[in-house]
C-alpha positions in Angstrom: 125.7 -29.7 13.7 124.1 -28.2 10.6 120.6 -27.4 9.6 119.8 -29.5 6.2 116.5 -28.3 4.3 115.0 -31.0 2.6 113.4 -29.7 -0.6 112.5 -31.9 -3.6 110.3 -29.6 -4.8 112.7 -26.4 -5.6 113.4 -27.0 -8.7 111.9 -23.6 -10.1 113.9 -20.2 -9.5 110.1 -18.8 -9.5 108.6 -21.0 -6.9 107.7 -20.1 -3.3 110.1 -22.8 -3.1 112.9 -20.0 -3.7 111.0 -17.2 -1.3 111.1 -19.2 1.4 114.8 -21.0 1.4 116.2 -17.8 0.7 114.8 -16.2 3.6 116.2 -20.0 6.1 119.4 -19.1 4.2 119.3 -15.1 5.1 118.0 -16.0 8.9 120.8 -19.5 9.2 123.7 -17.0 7.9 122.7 -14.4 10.4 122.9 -16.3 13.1 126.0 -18.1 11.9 124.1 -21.8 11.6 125.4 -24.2 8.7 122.7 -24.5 6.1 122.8 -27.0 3.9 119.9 -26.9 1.1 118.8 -30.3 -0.3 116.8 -29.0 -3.8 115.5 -31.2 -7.0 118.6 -32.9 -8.9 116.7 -30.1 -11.9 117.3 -26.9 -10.5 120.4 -25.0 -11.5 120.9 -22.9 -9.1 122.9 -20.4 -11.2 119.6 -18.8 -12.5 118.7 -17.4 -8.9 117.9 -13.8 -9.7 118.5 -12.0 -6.4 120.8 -9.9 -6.2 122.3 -11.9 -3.2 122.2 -15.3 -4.6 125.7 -15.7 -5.3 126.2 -16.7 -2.1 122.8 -18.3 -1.7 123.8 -20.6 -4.3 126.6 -22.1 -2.6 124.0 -23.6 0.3 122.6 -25.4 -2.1 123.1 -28.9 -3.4 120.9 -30.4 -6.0 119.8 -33.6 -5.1 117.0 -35.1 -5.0 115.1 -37.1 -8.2 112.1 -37.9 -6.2 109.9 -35.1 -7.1 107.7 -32.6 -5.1 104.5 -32.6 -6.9 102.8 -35.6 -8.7 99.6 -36.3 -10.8 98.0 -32.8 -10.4 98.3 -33.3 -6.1 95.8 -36.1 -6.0 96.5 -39.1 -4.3 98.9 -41.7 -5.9 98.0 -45.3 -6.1 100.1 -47.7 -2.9 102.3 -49.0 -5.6 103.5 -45.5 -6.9 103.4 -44.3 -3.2 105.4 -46.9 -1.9 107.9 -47.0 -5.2 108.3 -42.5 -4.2 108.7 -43.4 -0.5 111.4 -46.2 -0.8 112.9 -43.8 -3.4 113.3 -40.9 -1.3 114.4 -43.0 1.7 117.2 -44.4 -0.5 118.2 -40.6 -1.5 118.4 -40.0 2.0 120.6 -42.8 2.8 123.4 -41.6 0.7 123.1 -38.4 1.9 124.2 -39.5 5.5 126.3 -41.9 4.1 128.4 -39.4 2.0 128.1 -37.3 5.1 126.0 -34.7 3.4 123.9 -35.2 6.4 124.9 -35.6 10.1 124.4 -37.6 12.9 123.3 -34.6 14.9 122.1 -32.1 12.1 118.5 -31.0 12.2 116.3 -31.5 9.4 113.7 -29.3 8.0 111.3 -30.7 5.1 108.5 -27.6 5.1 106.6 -28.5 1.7 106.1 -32.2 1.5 103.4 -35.2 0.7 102.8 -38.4 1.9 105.3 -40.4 0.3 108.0 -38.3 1.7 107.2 -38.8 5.1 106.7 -42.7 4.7 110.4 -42.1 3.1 112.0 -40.4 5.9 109.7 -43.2 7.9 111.4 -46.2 6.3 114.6 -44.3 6.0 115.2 -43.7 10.2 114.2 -46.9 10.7 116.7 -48.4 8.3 119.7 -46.6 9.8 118.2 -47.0 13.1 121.1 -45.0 15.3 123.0 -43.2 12.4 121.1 -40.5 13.2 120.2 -38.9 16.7 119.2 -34.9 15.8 115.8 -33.7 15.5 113.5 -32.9 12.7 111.0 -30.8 11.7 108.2 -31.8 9.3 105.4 -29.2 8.0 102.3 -30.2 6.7 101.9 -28.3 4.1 98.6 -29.7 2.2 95.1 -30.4 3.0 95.6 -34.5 4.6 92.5 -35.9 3.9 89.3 -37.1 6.0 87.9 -40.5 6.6 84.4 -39.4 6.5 82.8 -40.8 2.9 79.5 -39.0 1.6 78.0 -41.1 -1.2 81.7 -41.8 -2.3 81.9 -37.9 -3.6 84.8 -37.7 -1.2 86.5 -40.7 -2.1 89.6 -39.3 -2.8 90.0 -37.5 0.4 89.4 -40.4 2.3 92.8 -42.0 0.1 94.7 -38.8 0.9 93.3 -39.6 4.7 95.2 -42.9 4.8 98.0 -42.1 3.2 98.6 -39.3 5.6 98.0 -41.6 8.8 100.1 -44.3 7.9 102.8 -42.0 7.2 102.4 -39.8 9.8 101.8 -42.3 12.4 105.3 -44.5 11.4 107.3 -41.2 11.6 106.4 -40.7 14.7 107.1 -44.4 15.8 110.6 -44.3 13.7 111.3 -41.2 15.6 110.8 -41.9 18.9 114.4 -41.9 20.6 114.4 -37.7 18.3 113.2 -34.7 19.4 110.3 -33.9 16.7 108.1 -30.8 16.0 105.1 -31.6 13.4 103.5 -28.2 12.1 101.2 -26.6 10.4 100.4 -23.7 8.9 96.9 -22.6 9.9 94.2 -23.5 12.3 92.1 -25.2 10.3 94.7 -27.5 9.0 96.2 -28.4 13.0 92.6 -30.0 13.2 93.0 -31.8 10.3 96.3 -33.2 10.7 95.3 -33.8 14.3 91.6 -35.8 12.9 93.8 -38.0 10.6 96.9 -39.0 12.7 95.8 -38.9 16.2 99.4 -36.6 16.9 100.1 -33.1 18.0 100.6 -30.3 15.5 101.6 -27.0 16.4 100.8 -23.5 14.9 104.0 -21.8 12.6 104.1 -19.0 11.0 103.4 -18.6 6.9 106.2 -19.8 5.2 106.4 -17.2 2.7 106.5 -14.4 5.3 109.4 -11.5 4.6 108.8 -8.3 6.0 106.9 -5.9 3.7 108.6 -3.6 1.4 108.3 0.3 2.8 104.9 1.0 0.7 105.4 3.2 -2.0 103.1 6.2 -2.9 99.6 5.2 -4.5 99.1 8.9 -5.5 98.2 8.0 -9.0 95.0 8.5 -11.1 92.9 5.3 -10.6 93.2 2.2 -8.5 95.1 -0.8 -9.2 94.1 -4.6 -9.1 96.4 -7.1 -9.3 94.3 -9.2 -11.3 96.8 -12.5 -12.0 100.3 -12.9 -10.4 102.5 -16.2 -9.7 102.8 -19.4 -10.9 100.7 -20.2 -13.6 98.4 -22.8 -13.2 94.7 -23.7 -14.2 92.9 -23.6 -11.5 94.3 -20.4 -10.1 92.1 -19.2 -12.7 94.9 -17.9 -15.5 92.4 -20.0 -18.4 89.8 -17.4 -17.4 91.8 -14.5 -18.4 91.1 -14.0 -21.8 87.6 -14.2 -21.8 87.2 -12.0 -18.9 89.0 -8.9 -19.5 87.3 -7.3 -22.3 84.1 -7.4 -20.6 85.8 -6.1 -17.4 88.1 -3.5 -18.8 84.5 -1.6 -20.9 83.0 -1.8 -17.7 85.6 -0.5 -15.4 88.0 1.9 -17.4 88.5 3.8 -14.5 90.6 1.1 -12.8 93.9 -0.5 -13.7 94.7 -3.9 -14.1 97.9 -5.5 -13.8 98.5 -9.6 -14.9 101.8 -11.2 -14.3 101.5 -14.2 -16.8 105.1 -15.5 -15.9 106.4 -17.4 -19.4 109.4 -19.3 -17.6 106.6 -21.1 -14.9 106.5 -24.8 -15.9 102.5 -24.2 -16.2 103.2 -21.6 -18.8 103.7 -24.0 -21.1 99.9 -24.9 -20.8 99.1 -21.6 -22.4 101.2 -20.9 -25.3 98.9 -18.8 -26.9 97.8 -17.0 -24.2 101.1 -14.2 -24.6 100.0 -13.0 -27.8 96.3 -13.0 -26.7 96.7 -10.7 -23.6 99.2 -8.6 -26.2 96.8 -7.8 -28.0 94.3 -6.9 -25.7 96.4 -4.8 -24.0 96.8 -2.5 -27.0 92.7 -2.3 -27.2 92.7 -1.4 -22.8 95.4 0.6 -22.3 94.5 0.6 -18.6 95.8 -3.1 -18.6 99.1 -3.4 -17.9 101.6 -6.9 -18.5 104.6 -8.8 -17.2 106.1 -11.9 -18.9 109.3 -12.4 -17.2 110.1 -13.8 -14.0 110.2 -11.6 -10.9 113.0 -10.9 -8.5 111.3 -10.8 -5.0 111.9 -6.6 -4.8 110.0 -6.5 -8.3 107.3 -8.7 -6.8 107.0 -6.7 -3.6 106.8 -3.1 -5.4 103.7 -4.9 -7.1 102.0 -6.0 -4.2 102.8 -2.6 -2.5 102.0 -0.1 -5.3 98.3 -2.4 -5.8 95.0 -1.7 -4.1 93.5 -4.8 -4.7 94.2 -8.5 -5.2 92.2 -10.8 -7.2 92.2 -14.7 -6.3 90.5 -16.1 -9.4 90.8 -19.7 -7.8 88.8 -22.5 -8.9 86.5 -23.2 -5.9 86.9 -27.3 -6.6 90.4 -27.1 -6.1 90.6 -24.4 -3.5 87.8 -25.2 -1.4 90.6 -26.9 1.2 94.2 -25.6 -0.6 96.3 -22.7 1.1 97.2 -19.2 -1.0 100.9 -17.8 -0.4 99.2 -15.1 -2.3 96.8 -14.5 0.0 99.5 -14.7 3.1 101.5 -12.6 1.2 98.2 -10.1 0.3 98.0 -9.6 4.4 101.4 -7.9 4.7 100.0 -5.1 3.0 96.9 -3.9 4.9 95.8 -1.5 2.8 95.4 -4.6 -0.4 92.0 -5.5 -0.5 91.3 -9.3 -1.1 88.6 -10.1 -4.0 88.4 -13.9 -4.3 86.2 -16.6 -5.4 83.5 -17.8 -2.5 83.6 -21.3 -1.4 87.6 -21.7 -1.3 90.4 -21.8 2.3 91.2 -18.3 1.3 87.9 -16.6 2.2 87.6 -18.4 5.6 90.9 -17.8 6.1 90.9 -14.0 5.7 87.9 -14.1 8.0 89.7 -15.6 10.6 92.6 -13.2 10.0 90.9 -10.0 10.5 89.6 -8.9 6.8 86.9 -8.4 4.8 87.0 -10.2 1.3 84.9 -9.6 -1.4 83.8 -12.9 -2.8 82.7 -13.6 -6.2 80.5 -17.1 -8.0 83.7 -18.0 -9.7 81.4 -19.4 -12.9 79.2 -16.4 -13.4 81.8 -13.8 -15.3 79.3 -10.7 -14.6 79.5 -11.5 -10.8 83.2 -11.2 -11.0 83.3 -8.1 -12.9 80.2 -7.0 -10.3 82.1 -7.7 -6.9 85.4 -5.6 -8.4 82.8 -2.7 -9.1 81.7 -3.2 -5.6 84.7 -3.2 -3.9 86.0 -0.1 -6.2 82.9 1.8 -4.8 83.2 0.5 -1.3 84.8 2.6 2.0 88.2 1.8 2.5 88.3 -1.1 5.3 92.2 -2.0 5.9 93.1 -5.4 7.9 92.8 -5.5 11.4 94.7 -8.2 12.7 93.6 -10.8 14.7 95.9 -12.4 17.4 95.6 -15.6 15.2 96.3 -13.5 12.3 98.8 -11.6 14.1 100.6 -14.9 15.2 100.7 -16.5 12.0 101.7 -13.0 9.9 105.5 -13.6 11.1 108.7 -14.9 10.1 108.8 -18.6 9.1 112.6 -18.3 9.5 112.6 -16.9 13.0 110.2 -19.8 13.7 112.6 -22.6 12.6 115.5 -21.4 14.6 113.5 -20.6 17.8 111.0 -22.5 20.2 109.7 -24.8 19.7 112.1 -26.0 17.4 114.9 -24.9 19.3 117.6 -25.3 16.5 
């Protein structure tokens, strides 16, 4: 028996995609469990940066052409979801059949849509008995509700019924297995339970490592972490430009650090954007840059070095969407969260035991306001909440524990 982690969408070295497999791999090797990765046919796993990932390469096996994430995450139409669906299934089949997976191996897919688990659906059905171990599927995004308002919510009603028909046949196709859906916070187990009529159960963030020992802050002005991560519109990186020079001549006091990572597929979005934050870090030299991509010790001296994170995210897109950032943000108590109002993230940090400061994402002066505010304001570190507390622990120790029972 192996573990096999099902994975179209690592295909970037920079993803959380990366984070979180490495960490399976770390936990599987530790407890002497076969892992076998299943990533996008794309990645090459040779440009891994961690120190340790010359032996984290060899658990993976790029595979899959069927990708992760399709059409900006908004619902595809039934004959692109069904095409996805019968494609994955048909990747999976030669997988088993070249014996790449088991009868008896347990399967993990922890970042998925839809049409992957219609695939895996149609794909235990075809095989029927080939396979008897047990899987584990994570929902990992927002699935949709069937209530319509004047047709604004249209297409969260299509998400809605592509999530039950999946859902639902997975559960049918698996009935002789032993399987564990999950989510990832409370809000989301209601969703998930609203749209498919099944059981979810709690697990931990799947981007959880334990934080780095935090370094010394003695320096002369706070920090703010201002961008970091993958870049993508609506995380707010178009915004940059035209908000810093009004935020650095009104709080030169405070430093600002942006991590606009050039080898992030959204990069490619912004190609003049490099040359645009050069040069206005040579007018603020209280704003500091990184271009390259981060090993996950570089990322963590960041976070722990910080006193503030900014979540510039677009409230639209947000409203319902999970951060890693902010899970990430709440292994460092001390890192205040400033964030857009309206979005998951807010609520979220409510329910975990913080304070955020929220900003109107469209109004740039309330932006630069709300960072003044919180610069001015008492210290008020995390408290955890027991939900906070339950979900701010190892993804890793989850999968190969109960429930799951690996």
């Amino acid at each position: 028996m192996q573990f096999v982690l099902l994975d179209p969408g690592f295909e970037d070295i920079s993803s959380h995609h990366a984070n979180v497999n490495r960490q399976l791999y770390l936990h599987a090797k530790k407890a002497d469990v076969a892992l076998t990765i299943l990533a996008a046919k794309k990645l090459v796993p040779s440009k891994l940066v961690q120190s340790e990932d010359s032996v984290f390469q060899q658990s993976i096996k790029p595979w899959f052409k069927t990708p992760c994430y399709t059409n900006n995450l908004k619902p595809l139409d039934v004959i692109q979801e069904q095409a996805l669906a019968q494609q994955f299934c048909n990747e999976l089949e030669i997988a088993i059949k070249d014996n790449i997976i088991q009868s008896n191996d347990t399967l993990l897919i922890h970042t998925c849509f839809s049409f992957h688990v219609l695939g895996l659906a149609i794909w235990l059905l075809k095989i029927k008995n080939a396979f008897t171990g047990k899987l584990v599927v994570c929902g990992m995004f927002y699935p949709g509700k069937r209530v319509l308002k004047d047709g604004e919510d249209f297409l969260d009603f299509v998400w809605y019924l592509r999530n039950r028909l999946a859902f639902i046949l997975l559960k049918e196709a698996s009935e002789k297995l032993t399987l564990t859906l999950a989510t990832s916070c409370a809000s989301f187990i209601e969703a998930y339970q609203n749209c498919t009529g099944l059981a979810f159960t709690l697990h931990p963030v799947i981007n959880y490592i334990p934080p780095s020992a935090t370094f010394s802050k003695t320096k002369p002005c706070k920090r703010v972490i201002l961008y970091i991560g993958s870049v993508k519109r609506d995380k707010g990186v178009a915004r940059l430009h035209e908000l810093i020079p009004d935020l650095m001549e009104q709080t030169d006091d405070l430093e600002f650090f942006i991590h606009f990572n050039q080898a992030s597929p959204g990069a490619r979005e912004f190609i003049s954007l490099k040359p645009q934050l050069i040069q206005l870090a040579k007018t603020h030299t209280n704003l500091k840059l990184h271009f390259s991509p981060m090993s996950q010790s570089e990322y963590e001296y960041q976070l722990s070095i910080s006193d503030a994170i900014v979540l510039l995210y677009e409230p639209q897109k947000y409203q319902l969407k999970t951060s890693g950032l902010l899970w990430d943000a709440i292994r460092y108590p001390d890192l205040a969260v400033i964030c857009s109002t309206g979005i998951w993230a807010e609520y979220e940090y409510i329910a975990i035991g913080g304070s955020p400061f929220t900003f109107d994402y469209e109004d740039k002066q309330d932006v630069i306001a709300t960072i003044k505010q919180w610069q001015s304001a008492d210290s008020n570190p995390l408290q955890l909440t027991q939900y906070g507390y339950t979900i701010n622990q190892p993804f890793a120790d989850w999968c190969f524990s109960s429930p799951v029972n690996m």
